[in-house]
C-alpha positions as CSV (number, residue, x, y, z in Angstrom):
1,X,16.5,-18.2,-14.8
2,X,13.2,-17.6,-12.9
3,X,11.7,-20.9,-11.7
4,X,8.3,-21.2,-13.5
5,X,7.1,-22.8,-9.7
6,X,8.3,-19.4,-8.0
7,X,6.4,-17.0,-10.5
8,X,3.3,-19.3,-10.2
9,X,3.5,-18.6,-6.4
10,X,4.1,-14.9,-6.7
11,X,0.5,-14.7,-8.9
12,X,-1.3,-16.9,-6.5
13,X,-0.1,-15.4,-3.4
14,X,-0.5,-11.4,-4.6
15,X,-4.6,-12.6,-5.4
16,X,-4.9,-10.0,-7.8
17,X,-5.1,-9.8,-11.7
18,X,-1.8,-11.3,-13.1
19,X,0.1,-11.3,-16.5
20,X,3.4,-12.6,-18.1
21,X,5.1,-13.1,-21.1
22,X,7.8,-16.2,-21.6
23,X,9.7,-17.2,-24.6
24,X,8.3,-20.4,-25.8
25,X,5.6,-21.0,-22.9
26,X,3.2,-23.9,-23.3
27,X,-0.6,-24.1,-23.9
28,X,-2.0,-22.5,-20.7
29,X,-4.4,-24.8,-18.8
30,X,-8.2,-24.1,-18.7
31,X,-8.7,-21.7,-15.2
32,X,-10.5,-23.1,-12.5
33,X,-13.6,-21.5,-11.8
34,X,-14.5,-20.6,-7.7
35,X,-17.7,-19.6,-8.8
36,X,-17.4,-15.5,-8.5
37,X,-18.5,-13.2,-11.2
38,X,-15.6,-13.2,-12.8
39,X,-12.6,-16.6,-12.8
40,X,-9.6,-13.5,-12.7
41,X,-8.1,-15.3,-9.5
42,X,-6.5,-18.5,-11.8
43,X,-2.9,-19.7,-11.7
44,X,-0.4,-17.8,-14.5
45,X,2.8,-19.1,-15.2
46,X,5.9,-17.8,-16.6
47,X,9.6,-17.7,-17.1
48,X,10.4,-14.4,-18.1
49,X,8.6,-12.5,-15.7
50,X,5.5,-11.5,-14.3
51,X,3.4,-8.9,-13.1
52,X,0.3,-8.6,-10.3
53,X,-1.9,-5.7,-10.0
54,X,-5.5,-5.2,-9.5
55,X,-6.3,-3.9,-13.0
56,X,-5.8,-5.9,-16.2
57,X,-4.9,-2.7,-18.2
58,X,-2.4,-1.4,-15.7
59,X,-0.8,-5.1,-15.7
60,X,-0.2,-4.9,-19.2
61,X,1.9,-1.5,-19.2
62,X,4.1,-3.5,-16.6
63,X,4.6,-6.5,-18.6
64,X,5.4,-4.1,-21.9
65,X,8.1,-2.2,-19.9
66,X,9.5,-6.0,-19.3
67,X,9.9,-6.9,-23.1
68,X,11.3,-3.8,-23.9
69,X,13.9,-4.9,-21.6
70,X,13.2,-3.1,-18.4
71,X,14.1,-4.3,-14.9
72,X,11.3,-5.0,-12.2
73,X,11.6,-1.2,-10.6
74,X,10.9,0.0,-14.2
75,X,7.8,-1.8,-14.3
76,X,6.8,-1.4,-11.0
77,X,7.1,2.5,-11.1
78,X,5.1,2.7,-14.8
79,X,2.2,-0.1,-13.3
80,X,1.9,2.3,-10.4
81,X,1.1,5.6,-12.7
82,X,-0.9,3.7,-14.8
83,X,-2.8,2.4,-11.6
84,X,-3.5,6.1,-10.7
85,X,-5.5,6.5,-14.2
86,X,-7.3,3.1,-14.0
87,X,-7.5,2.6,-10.4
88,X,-8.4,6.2,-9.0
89,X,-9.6,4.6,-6.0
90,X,-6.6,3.6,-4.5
91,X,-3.9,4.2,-7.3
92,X,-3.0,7.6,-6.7
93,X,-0.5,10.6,-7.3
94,X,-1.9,12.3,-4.0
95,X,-1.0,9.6,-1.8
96,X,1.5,7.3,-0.9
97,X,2.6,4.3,0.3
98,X,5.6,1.8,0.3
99,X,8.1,-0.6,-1.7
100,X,10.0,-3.2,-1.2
101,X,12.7,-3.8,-3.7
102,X,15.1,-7.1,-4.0
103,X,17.6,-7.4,-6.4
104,X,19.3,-9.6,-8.5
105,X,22.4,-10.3,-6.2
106,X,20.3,-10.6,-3.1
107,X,20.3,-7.3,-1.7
108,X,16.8,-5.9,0.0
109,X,15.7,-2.5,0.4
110,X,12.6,-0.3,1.4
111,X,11.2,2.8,0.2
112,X,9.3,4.8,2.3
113,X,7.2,7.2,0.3
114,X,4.2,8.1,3.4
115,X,2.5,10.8,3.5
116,X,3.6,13.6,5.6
117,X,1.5,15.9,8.3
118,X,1.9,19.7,6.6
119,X,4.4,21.7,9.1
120,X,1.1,23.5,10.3
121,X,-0.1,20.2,11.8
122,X,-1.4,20.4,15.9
123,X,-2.1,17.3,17.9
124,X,-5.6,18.1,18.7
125,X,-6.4,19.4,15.0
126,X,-9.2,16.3,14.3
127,X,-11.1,17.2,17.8
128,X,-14.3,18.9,17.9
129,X,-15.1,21.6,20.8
130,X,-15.9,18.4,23.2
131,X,-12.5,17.6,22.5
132,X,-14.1,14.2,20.5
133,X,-12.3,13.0,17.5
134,X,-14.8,14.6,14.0
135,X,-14.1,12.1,11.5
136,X,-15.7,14.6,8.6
137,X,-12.2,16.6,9.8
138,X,-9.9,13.9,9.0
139,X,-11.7,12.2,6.3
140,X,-13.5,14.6,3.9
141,X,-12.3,17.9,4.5
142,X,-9.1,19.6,3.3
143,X,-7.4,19.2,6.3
144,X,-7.3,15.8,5.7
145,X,-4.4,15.5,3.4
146,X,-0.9,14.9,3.9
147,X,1.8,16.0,1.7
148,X,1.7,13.2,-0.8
149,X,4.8,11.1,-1.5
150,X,4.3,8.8,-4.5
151,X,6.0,10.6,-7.2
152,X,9.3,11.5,-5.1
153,X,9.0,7.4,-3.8
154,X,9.0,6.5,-7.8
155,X,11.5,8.8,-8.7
156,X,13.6,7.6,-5.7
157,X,13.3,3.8,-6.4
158,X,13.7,4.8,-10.3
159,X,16.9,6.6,-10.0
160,X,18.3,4.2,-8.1
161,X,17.5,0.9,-8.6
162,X,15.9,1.5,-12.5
163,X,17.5,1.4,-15.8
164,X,14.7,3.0,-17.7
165,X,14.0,7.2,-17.9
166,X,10.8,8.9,-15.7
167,X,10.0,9.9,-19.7
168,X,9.5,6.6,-20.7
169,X,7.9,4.7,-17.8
170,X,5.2,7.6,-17.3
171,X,4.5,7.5,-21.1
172,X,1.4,4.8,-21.0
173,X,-0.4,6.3,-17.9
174,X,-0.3,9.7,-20.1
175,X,-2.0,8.3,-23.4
176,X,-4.0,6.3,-21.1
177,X,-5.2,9.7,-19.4
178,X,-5.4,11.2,-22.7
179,X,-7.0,9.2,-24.9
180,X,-8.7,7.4,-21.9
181,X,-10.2,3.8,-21.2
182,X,-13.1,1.9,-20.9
183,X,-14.6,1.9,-17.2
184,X,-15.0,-1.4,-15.7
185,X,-17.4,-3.4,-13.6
186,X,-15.3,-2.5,-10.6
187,X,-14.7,1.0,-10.8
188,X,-18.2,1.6,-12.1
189,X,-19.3,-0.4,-8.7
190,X,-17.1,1.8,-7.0
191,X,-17.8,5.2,-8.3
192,X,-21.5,4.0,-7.4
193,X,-21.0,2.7,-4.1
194,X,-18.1,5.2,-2.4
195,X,-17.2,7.7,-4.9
196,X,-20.7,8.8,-4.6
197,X,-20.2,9.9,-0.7
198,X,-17.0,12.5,-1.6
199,X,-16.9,13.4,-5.1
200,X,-20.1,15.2,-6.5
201,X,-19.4,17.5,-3.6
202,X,-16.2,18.7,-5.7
203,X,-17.2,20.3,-9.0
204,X,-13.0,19.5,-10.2
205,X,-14.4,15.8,-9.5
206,X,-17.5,15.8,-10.3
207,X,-16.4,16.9,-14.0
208,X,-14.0,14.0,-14.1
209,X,-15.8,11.3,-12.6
210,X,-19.5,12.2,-13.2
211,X,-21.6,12.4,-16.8
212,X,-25.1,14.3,-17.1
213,X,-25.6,14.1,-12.8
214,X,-24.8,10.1,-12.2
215,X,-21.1,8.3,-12.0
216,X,-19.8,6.9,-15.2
217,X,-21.0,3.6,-15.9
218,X,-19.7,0.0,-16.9
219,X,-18.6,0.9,-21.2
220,X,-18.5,4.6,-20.5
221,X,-15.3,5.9,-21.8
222,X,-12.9,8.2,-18.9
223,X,-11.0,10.5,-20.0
224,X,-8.7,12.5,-17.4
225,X,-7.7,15.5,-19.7
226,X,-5.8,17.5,-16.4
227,X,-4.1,14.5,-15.2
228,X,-2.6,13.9,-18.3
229,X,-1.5,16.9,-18.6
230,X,-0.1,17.0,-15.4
231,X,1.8,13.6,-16.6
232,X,3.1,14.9,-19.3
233,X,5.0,17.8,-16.6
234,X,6.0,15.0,-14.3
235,X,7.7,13.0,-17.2
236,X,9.1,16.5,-19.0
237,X,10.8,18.1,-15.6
238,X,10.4,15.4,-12.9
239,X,9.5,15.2,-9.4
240,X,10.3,18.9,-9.0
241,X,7.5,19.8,-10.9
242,X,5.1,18.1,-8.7
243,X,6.7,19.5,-5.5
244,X,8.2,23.0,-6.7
245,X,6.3,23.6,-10.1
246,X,3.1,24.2,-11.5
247,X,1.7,21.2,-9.2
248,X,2.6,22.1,-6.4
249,X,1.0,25.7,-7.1
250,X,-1.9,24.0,-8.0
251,X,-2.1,21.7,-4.9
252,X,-1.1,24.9,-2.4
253,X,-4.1,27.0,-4.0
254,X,-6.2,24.0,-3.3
255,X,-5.5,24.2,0.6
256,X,-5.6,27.6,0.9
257,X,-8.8,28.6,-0.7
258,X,-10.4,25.7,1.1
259,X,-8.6,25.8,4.8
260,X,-6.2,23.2,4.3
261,X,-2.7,22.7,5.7
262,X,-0.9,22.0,3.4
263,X,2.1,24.6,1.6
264,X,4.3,25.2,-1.0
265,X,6.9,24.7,1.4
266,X,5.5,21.7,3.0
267,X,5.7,19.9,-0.9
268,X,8.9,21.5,-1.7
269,X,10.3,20.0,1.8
270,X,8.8,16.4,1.3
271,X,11.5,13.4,1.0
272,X,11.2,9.9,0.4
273,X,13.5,8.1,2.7
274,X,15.0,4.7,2.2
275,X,15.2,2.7,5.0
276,X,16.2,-1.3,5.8
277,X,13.7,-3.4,5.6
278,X,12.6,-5.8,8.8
279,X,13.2,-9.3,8.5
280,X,13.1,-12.6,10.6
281,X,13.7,-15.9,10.3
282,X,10.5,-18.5,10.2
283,X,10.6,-22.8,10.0
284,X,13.8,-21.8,7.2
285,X,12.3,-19.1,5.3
286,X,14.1,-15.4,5.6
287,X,11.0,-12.7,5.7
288,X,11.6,-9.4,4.6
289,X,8.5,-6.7,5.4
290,X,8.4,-2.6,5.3
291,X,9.8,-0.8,8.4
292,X,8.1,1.6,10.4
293,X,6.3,3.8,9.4
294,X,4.4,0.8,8.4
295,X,3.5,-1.7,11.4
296,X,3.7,-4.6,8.9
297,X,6.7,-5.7,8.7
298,X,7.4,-5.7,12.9
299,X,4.0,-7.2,13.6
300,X,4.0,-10.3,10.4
301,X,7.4,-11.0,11.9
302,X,6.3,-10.9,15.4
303,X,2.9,-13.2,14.9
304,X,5.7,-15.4,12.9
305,X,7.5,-16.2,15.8
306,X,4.3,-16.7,17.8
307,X,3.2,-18.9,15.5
308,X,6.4,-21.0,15.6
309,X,5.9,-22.4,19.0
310,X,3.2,-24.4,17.7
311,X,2.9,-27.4,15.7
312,X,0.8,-25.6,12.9
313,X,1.8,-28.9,10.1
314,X,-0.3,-30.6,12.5
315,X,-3.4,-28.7,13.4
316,X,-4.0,-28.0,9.2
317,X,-4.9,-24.6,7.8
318,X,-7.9,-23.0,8.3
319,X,-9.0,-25.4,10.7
320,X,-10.6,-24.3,14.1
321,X,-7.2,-24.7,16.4
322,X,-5.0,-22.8,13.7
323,X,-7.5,-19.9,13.7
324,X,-7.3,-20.0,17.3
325,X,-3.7,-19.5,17.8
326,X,-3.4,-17.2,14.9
327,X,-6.3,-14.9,15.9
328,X,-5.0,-14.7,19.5
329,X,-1.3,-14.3,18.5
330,X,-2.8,-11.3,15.9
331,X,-4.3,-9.9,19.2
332,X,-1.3,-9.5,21.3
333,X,0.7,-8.0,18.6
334,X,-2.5,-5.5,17.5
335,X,-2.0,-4.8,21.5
336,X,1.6,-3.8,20.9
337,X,0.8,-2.0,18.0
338,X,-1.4,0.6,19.5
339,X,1.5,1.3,22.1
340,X,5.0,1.2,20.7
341,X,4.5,1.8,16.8
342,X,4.8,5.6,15.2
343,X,7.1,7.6,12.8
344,X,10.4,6.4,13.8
345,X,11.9,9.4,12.6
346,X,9.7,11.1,15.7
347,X,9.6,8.2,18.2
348,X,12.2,5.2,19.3
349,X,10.4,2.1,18.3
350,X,11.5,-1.5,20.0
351,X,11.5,-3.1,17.0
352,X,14.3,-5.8,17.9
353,X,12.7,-5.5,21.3
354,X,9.1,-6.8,19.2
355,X,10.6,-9.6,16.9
356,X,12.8,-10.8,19.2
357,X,11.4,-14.8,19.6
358,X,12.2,-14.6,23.0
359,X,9.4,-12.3,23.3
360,X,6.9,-14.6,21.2
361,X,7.5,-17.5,23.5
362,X,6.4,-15.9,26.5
363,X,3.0,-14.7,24.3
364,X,2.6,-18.2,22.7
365,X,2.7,-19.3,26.7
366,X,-0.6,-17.8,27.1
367,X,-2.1,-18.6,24.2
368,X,-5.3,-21.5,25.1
369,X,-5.9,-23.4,22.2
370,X,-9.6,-24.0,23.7
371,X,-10.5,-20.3,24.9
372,X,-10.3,-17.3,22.8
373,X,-8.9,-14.4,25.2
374,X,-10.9,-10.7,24.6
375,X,-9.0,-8.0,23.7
376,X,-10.0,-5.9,26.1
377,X,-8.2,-8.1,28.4
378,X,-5.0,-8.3,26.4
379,X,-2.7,-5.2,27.0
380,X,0.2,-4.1,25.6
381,X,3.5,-6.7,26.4
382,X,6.4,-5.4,28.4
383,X,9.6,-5.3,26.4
384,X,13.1,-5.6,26.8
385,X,15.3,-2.4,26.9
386,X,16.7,-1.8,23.4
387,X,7.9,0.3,15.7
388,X,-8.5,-3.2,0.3
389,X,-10.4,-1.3,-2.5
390,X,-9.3,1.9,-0.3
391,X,-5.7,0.5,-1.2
392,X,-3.8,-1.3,-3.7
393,X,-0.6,-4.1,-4.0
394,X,1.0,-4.8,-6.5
395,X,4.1,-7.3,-7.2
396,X,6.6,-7.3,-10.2
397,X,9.4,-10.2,-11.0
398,X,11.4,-9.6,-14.3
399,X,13.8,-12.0,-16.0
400,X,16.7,-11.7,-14.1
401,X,15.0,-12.5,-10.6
402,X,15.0,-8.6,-9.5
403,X,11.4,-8.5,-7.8
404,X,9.3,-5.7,-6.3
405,X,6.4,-5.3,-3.8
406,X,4.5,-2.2,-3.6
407,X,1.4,-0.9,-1.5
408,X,-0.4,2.3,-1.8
409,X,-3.1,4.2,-1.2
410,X,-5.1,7.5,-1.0
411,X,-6.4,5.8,2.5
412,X,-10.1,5.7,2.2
413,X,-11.6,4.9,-1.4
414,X,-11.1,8.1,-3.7
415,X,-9.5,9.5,-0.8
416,X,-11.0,12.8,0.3
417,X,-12.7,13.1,-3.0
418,X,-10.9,16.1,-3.8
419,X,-9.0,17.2,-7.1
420,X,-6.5,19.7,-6.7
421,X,-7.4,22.7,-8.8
422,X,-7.2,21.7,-12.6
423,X,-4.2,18.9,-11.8
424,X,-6.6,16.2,-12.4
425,X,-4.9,14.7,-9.3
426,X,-7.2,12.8,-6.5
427,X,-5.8,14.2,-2.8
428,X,-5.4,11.4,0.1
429,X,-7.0,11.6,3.7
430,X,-4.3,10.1,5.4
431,X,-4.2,12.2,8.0
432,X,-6.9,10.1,9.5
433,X,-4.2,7.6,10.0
434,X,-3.4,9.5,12.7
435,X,-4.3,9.0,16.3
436,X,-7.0,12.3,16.0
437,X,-7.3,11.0,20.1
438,X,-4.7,8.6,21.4
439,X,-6.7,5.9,22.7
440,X,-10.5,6.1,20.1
441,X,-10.4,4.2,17.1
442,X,-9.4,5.6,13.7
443,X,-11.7,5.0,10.8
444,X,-10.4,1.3,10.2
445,X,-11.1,0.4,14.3
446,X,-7.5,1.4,15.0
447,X,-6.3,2.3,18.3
448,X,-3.4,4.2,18.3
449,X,-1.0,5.9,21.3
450,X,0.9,8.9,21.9
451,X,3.4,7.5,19.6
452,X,1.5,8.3,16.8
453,X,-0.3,11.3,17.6
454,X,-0.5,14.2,15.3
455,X,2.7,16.7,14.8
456,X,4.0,18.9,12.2
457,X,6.1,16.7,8.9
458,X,5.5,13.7,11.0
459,X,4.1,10.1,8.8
460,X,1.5,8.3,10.6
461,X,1.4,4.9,11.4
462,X,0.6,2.6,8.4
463,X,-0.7,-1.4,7.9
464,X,0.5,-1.5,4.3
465,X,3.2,-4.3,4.3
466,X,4.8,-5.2,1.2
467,X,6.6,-8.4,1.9
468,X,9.3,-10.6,0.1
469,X,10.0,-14.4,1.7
470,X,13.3,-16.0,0.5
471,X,14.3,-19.5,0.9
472,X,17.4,-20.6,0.2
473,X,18.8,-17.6,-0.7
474,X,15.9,-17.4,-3.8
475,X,13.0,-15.2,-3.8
476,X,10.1,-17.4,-2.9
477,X,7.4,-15.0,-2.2
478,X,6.5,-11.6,-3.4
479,X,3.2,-10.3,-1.8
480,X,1.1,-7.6,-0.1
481,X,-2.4,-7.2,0.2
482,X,-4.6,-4.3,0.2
483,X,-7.3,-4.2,3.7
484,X,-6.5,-1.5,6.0
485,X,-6.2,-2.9,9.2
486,X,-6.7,-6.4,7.9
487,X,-3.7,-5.8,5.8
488,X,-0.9,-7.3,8.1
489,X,-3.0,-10.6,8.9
490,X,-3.9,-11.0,5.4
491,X,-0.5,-11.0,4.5
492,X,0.3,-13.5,7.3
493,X,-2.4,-16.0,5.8
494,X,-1.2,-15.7,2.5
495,X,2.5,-17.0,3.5
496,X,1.5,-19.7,6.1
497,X,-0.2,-22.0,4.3
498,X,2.9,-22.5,2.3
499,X,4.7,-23.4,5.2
C-alpha cells in the first residue's frame, strides 16, 4: 500500500494539476489559497493512486485508466495522448521527450524517445551566408523538425512495462479529438500570446486553431477532426502507421513540398532506445534522473553533490546564503554542460567522471558564500579519465507503487506551428536544440560545444529531466518540471527543500 504521505509529496512536488481516486478516502480539506487566479496548486491525497499533469481533463483519463485496473505506464502513456489534444502546446505526437519508469519491485529504467536530426542533417545547416546562427531556420521553418519519437517511446514503455493494449489507452485522446473540448483560460492565453507568432502562417493550422480570423477563445469548443483520425490509425495498426503508414506519408509530403529534411526513411528508421537511468546518492536519499541525451539527470546529480559539502539544514531555504551556493554550484555544472554533454550514441560523455563527489568537492572549494562568481569567469572543470509552457511533466503512481515520470515537448510553444498535411499532428522545432554554432546561445540562452553540434540521426542535447528520489528503498519523489533551460534547477529546488 501507497503511503497517503508519499502521494501527497508526489502532487506537491510535480506543481501541476493533480487527481486521485482512493477507496474510502476522507473529507478533503478546504485548499489553501496563494492568491493566483486560480487555487489549482493545493495538496491532494490518496491511497490508490494518483496522477499529475498540467491539464485537468487529461488528468482524469489517467486516473480512469487506474480504476479500470491499469498500471502506472498504462496511464502514463493514455495521459500523454490525451495531453497532445488538450495541451497542443507542448503535448505533442511530433515531438518527444523522456520517461522514467520504476516498478513495483524496485527496478528503474529510462526511455529515451528524443527527437532525431533527419539523415540529410549538415552541421552548418542553421547558419546564414555570414556563417551566423538564423533562428527563423531552426525555429519556424520546416527544417526545424526532427523525426519525432513520442509514439515509438509509448509504444516502447507500453509493450514492455504495460498491461493495457495501444487500443485501449489511445481511446479517450480519440473521442476527445473527435467530439472535442472546451478551450481553457490557458490555452486560449496561449493560442493568443504564442500560437499567434507560427500558426496563422499555416493554413492546416490555422483551420484547426483559428475561428472567423482570431484564435479560439476561453468556451469555444476544439475540435481536431485529422488528429483523431490519425488516432484512430495509431490505435488500429500501431506505431508502424505513424512511421511506415499513412502518417509517415503524410509527414514526408509535408517536408518535401516545403524544403524540409525530413524522409520516409528517416521515420521508418527512428527507434526509441532504453537506456539506464543516472543516479546518485544525496544526505540518504537514492536519485534517479534521465541519461543523456538529457543533461538532467548528470547535472541534478552533480549540483547534489555540490550541495552536500555544505551545511544547507542550517543556512534555511530560500534564504540569501542557500541561493548563493546553489546558484554558483548551477553555474559550474551549466559550465560543464556546454562542454562534455551530447548524443551519447555520437560522443563519449564523462558522466561518472561528472557525478563523481570527488569532483564536487573541489567545485564546492571555490564556492564564496559572500561573492557571487560571473560566469564568464567560470569555465568548464577538468575531469578525471573515464554527458515550461513550451514543455510539459507529468507524474503517475498507481496502487501497487509502480510510478512514472515523463517530460515532453514540441520545444518552443506549438512548436514550429506546422501541421503535417491533413494528420492534424503539430511538428516540433527541436532541431534548435542543436548547437546551430558551437559556442552562440540557442533559443533558451544555451551554450552548447562540438559535442552537440548538428549531424545526420543524431538527438540533441536536452534539459528535460524526469526524476524519481527513493528513500529507503520506497519511492519518495516522483517529479519533473517543465522550463527549458530552467528545467534542471527547477527540479533541484523542488527536491531540496525536502531534505
Amino acid at each position: 500500500m501507497i503511503k497517503p504521505t508519499f502521494l501527497r509529496r508526489v502532487a506537491i512536488a510535480a506543481l501541476l494539476s493533480g487527481s486521485c481516486f482512493s477507496a474510502a478516502a476522507a473529507p478533503p480539506a478546504p485548499p489553501v489559497s496563494y492568491g493566483v487566479e486560480e487555487d489549482v496548486f493545493h495538496p491532494v491525497r490518496a491511497k490508490q493512486g494518483m496522477v499529475a499533469s498540467v491539464d485537468a481533463t487529461a488528468t482524469q483519463v489517467g486516473v480512469d485508466i487506474l480504476k479500470e485496473g491499469g498500471n502506472a505506464v498504462d496511464a502514463a502513456v493514455a495521459v500523454g495522448y490525451a495531453l497532445a489534444v488538450t495541451h497542443p502546446q507542448a503535448g505533442n505526437l511530433g515531438g518527444g521527450g523522456f520517461m522514467l519508469i520504476r516498478s513495483k519491485n524496485g527496478n528503474t529504467t529510462a526511455i529515451d524517445f528524443r527527437e532525431m536530426a533527419p539523415a540529410k542533417a549538415t552541421r552548418d545547416m542553421f547558419l546564414d551566408d555570414q556563417g551566423n546562427p538564423d533562428s527563423k531556420k531552426s525555429l519556424t521553418s520546416h527544417l526545424a523538425s526532427g523525426t519525432p519519437g513520442t509514439v515509438a517511446g509509448f509504444s516502447l514503455a507500453l509493450d514492455k512495462y504495460g498491461t493495457m493494449p495501444l487500443n485501449k489507452v489511445v481511446q479517450p485522446a480519440f473521442k476527445l479529438a473527435r467530439d472535442g473540448f472546451i478551450v481553457n483560460d490557458a490555452l486560449a492565453d496561449d493560442l493568443k500570446t504564442y500560437g499567434s507568432e507560427v500558426l496563422p502562417n499555416h493554413e492546416n493550422s490555422k483551420a484547426i486553431f483559428w475561428k472567423e480570423g482570431e484564435p479560439l477563445k476561453k468556451g469555444d469548443t476544439l475540435v481536431q477532426a485529422n488528429l483523431a483520425k490519425s488516432l484512430e490509425m495509431i490505435a488500429e495498426n500501431g506505431p508502424d502507421e505513424f512511421y511506415k503508414g499513412t502518417i509517415a506519408e503524410q509527414i514526408a509530403q509535408e517536408m518535401q513540398k516545403n524544403g524540409g529534411l525530413i524522409t520516409k526513411e528517416d521515420l521508418a528508421a527512428y527507434k526509441a532506445v532504453e537506456r539506464t537511468p543516472i543516479s546518485g546518492d544525496y544526505r540518504g536519499y537514492q536519485v534517479y534522473s534521465m541519461p543523456p541525451p538529457s543533461s538532467g539527470g548528470i547535472h541534478i546529480v552533480q549540483i547534489l553533490n555540490i550541495l552536500e559539502n555544505f551545511d544547507m539544514k542550517k543556512y534555511g531555504f530560500g534564504s540569501a546564503d542557500a541561493m548563493q551556493i546553489m546558484a554558483e554550484a548551477e553555474k559550474y555544472a551549466y559550465a560543464d554542460r556546454s562542454e562534455y554533454l551530447g548524443d551519447p550514441d555520437f560522443v563519449k560523455v564523462p558522466w561518472q567522471a561528472l557525478t563523481n563527489k570527488a569532483y564536487a568537492k573541489s567545485i564546492a572549494d571555490q564556492i564564496d558564500i559572500n561573492k557571487a562568481k560571473p560566469s564568464s569567469e567560470i569555465r568548464p572543470g577538468k575531469l578525471a579519465p573515464y554527458e515550461s509552457n513550451q514543455t510539459t511533466h507529468y507524474s503517475v503512481v498507481d496502487k501497487d507503487g509502480n510510478a512514472v515520470a515523463v517530460t515532453y515537448t514540441l520545444n518552443t510553444t506549438f512548436g514550429t506551428g506546422i501541421v503535417a498535411g491533413e494528420s492534424g499532428i503539430l511538428l516540433n522545432n527541436q532541431m534548435d536544440d542543436f548547437s546551430a554554432k558551437p559556442g552562440v546561445p540557442n533559443i533558451y540562452g544555451l551554450v552548447g560545444g562540438d559535442a552537440n553540434a548538428v549531424g545526420p540521426n543524431k538527438r540533441p542535447l536536452s534539459s528535460m529531466s524526469p526524476t524519481i528520489v527513493v528513500k529507503d528503498g520506497k519511492t519518495w519523489l516522483v517529479t519533473g518540471s517543465p522550463g527549458g533551460s530552467r528545467i534542471i534547477t527547477t527540479v533541484l529546488q523542488v527536491m531540496t527543500p525536502t531534505y
